[in-house]
N, C-alpha and C positions, 0 to 999 in steps of 0.2 A: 472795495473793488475786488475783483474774481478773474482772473486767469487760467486757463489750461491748454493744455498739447498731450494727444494724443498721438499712438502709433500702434500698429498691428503687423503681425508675423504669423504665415499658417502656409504649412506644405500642404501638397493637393497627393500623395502616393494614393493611386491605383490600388495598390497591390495592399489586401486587407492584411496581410501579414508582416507588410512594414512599418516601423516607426512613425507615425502622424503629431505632427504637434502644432499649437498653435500660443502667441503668446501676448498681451497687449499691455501696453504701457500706457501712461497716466503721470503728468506732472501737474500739482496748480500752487498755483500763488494767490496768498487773500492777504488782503489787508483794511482797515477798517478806520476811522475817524477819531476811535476810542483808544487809540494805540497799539491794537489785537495786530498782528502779523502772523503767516505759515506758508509755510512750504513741504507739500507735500509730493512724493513719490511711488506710487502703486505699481507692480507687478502681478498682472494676471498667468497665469500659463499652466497648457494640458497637454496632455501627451499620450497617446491610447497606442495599443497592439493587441493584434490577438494571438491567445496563447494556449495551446491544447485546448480547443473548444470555447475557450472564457474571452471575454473581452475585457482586457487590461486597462486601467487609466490610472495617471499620476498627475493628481492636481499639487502648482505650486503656487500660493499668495505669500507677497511680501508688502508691506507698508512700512513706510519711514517717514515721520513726521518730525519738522524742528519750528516752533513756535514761540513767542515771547506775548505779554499783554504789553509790556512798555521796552524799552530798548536795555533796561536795566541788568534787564535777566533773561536768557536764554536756554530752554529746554528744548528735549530729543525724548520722540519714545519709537517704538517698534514693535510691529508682528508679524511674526514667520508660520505659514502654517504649510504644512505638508500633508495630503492626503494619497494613500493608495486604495484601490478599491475594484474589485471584479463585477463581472455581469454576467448571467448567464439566462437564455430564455429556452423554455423548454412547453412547447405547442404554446396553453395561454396565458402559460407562468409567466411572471417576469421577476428578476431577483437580482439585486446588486445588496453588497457586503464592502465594508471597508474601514479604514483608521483615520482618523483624525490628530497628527500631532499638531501642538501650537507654541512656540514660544512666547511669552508676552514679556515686554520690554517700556512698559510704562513707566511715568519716572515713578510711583508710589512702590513698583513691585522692585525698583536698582533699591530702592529707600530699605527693601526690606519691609516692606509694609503689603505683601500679596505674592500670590504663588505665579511663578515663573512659569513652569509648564503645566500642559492643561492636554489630558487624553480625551476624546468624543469615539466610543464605538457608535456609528452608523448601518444603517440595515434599509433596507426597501423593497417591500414585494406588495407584486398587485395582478389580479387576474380578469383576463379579459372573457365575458361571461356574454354567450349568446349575441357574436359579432362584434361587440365596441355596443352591444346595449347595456349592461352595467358592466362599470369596472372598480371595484373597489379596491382601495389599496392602504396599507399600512407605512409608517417610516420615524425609528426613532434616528437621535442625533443631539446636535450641538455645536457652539461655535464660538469664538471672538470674535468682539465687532470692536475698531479702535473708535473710541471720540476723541473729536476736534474744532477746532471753530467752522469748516466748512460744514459737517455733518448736524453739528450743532444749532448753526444760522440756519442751514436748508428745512430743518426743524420745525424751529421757532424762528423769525426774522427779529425778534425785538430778544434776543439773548443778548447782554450787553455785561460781562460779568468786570468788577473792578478787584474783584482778587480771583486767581485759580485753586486755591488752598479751602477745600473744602474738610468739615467736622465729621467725622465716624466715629459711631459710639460702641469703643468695645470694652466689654465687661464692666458696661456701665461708665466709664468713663470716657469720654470724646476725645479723640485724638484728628490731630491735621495729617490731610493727605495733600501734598504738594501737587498739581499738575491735574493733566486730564486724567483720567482714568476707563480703564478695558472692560466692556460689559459683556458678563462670560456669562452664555445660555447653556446651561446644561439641564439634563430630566427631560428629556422633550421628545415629547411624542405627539403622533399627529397623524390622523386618519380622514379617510372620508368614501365618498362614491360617486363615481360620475361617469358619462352616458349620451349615447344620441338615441333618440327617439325619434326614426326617420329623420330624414335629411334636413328638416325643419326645427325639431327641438331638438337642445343639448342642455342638461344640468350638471349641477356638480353640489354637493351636500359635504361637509365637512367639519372635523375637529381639534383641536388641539393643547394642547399643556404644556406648560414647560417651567421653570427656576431661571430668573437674570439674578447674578449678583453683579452689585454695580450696575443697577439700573437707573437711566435718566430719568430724571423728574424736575419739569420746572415749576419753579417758586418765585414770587414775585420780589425785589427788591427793594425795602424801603430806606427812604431817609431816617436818621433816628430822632427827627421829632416832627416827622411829616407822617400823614395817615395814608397817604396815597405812592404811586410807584410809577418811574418810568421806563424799566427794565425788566428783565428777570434774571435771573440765576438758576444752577442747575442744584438738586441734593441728590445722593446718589444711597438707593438701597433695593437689599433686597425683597424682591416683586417675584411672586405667583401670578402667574396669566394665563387664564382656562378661555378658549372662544369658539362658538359655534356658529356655524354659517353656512348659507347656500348662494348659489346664484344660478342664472336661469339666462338663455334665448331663444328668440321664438321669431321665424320667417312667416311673413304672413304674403304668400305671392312674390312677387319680384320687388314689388315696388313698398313693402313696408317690414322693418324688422324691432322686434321689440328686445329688450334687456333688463334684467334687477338683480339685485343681491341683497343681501341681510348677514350683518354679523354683529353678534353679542358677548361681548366683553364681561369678564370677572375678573378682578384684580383683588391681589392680597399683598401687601408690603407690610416687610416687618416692622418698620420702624415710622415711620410718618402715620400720620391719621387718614391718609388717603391715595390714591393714586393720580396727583394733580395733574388737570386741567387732559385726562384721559377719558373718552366718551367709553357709558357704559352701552350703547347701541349706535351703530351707524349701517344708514341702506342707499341705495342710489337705484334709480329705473332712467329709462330712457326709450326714446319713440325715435325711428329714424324713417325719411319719407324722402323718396327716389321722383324727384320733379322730373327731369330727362337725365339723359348719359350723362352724368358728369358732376351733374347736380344733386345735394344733400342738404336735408334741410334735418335738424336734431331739437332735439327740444329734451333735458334732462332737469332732475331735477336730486337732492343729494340731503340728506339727513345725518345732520350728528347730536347724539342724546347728551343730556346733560352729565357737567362734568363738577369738579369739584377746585376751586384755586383756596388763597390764604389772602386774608384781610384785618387791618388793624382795627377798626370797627364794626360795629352791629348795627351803624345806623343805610348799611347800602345792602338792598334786597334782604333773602333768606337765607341768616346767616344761623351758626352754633359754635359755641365757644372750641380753642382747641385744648391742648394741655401744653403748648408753649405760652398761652397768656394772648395770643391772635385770633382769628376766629376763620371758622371756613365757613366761603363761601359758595351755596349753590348758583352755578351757573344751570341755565336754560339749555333746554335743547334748540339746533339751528336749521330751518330748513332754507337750502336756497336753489332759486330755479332759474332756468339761463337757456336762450335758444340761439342757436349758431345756423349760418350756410356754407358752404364750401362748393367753392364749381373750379374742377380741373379742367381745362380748356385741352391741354394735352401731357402726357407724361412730366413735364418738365414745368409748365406755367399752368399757376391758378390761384388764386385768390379766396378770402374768406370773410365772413361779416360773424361778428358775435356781440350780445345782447345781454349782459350778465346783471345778477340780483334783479332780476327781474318784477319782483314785490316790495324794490326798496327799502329791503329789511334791514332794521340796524342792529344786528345781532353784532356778537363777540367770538372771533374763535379763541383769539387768547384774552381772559376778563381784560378790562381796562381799556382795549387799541381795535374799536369798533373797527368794521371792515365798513367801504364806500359801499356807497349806496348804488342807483342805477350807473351802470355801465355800457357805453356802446363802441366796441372797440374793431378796427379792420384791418385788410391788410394783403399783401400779394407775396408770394413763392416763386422762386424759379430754381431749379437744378443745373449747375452746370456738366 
């Protein structure tokens, strides 16, 4: 079960030279069958003024997480980050510069087992070239991201782990890391260019790179004399992630609009034999068609390339031995195609029909825990 409450705080000053800020909070509660329990607390908040010519901002994140898998034992971690950072545009320049600090408070780094603060210099410029027809733009950076069982499950649904104490192998010998642990992206950089071409086409072309230490990766969990799995678990290492990609829309009249993308994945992890159950290619397109006012009919369809999980035998699909004495196993790539309608009757009421797996494919996104087959699912909105 999943709980949350939300709240929001945001002054409206007029006046460009005053103090603006805004701020949102965040509580939930999870709790699980397997004895998994959290509570967690999130603080968003930003704060801008302008100041000789620049335009000021002070971002503040805070997370506080307190968790147990059984009632036994009870852990706390935390991240604090503070960013300041200016802007300033100049005809078609545009330029923001800033800091990144971060505290991290996970329990491996109280342990002594990982570094506490974490610096990210950030930068972003990008030029606006012949009206908003190209704009290309550059941005490096970096960040903490906390894991938890909420971010964890939203993930993967079948993460089901029976210990938190995960193995790191350093200098060769493996040591326990007690608790979730913080995946710190730094080296990152990330470019691209994008564009309207008449009022009709808009693209956008793109690159990126970057270093997670403490990166998730799930693994499949076995019994120790069963060949097969009903869960997974996470291992955590350091992952290189290079990807390039574009995406595209195109208006065809009033009554028809087209969409796709494409992005290509490279992965490098130093320590496992692979970047599990992570697609080296995923695209998606889509046809949208205007019945009358109100009415939408879609029809899309979504691709994810094959990926790589762990298996205790050779005798399921195409497999290759690893060097833990398991074997990895190729997964397939997955297409699936799904056509929805939606009719807004008026602002507030309307309703939708959606038509999903439409080729009753019995593919896998995660090996093992096929996805259903045809679906036909509906359903009505109203706003108060």
């Amino acid at each position: 079960t999943h709980a949350q409450a939300q709240a929001s705080f945001k002054s409206h000053h007029k006046d460009s030279t005053a103090f603006n800020h805004e701020a949102h909070i965040n509580m939930g509660w999870l709790s699980s069958d397997r004895g998994a329990s959290e509570r967690t607390f999130k603080v968003d908040a930003q704060g801008t003024k302008n100041i000789l010519g620049l335009h000021g901002r002070l971002d503040l994140d805070m997370q506080f997480d307190q968790y147990s898998l059984d009632t036994s034992q009870t852990s706390n971690q935390a991240i604090v980050s503070l960013e300041p950072s200016v802007s300033t545009r100049k005809g078609a320049l545009n330029v923001r510069a800033g800091l990144g600090l971060t505290i991290d408070a996970d329990q491996p780094t109280r342990d002594g087992l990982g570094q506490s603060f974490h610096l990210y210099p950030r930068a972003q410029v990008s030029i606006n070239l012949l009206r908003n027809l190209f704009v290309p733009y550059a941005q490096i950076g970096g960040g903490l991201q906390a894991n938890n069982f909420h971010t964890l499950t939203a993930t993967n649904p079948f993460y089901a782990p029976s210990s938190l104490t995960t193995m790191v192998p350093i200098n060769g010998v493996d040591v326990p890391y007690p608790g979730f642990r913080s995946t710190n992206k730094r080296l990152a950089l990330s470019g691209g260019v994008r564009g309207t071409i008449t009022q009709v086409f808009r693209f956008h072309g793109f690159f990126s790179t970057a270093q997670y230490e403490d990166f998730v990766l799930f693994r499949p969990t076995f019994d120790e004399a069963a060949e097969t799995f009903d869960s997974f678990n996470v291992v955590y290492d350091t992952v290189s992630v290079r990807t390039i990609g574009g995406e595209a829309e195109f208006d065809l009249g009033e009554l028809w609009s087209f969409a796709g993308g494409l992005n290509i994945h490279n992965y490098g992890p130093r320590n496992e034999d692979q970047a599990w159950n992570l697609p080296n290619v995923t695209w998606n397109a889509s046809a949208t068609y205007k019945l009358i006012d109100g009415l939408r009919v879609v029809a899309n369809a979504s691709y994810i390339g094959e990926r790589y999980s762990v298996i205790r035998t050779a005798n399921y699909g195409e497999t290759t031995s690893s060097t833990d004495g398991n074997f990895t196993l190729r997964l397939p790539g997955m297409l699936d195609l799904n056509l929805s309608a939606q009719y807004n009757y008026n602002e507030r009421l309307g309703g939708w029909v959606t038509l999903a797996n439409l080729a009753n494919a019995k593919y896998a996104e995660w090996g093992g825990f096929p996805v259903q087959g045809f679906q036909a699912m509906a359903g009505v909105h109203y706003a108060f």
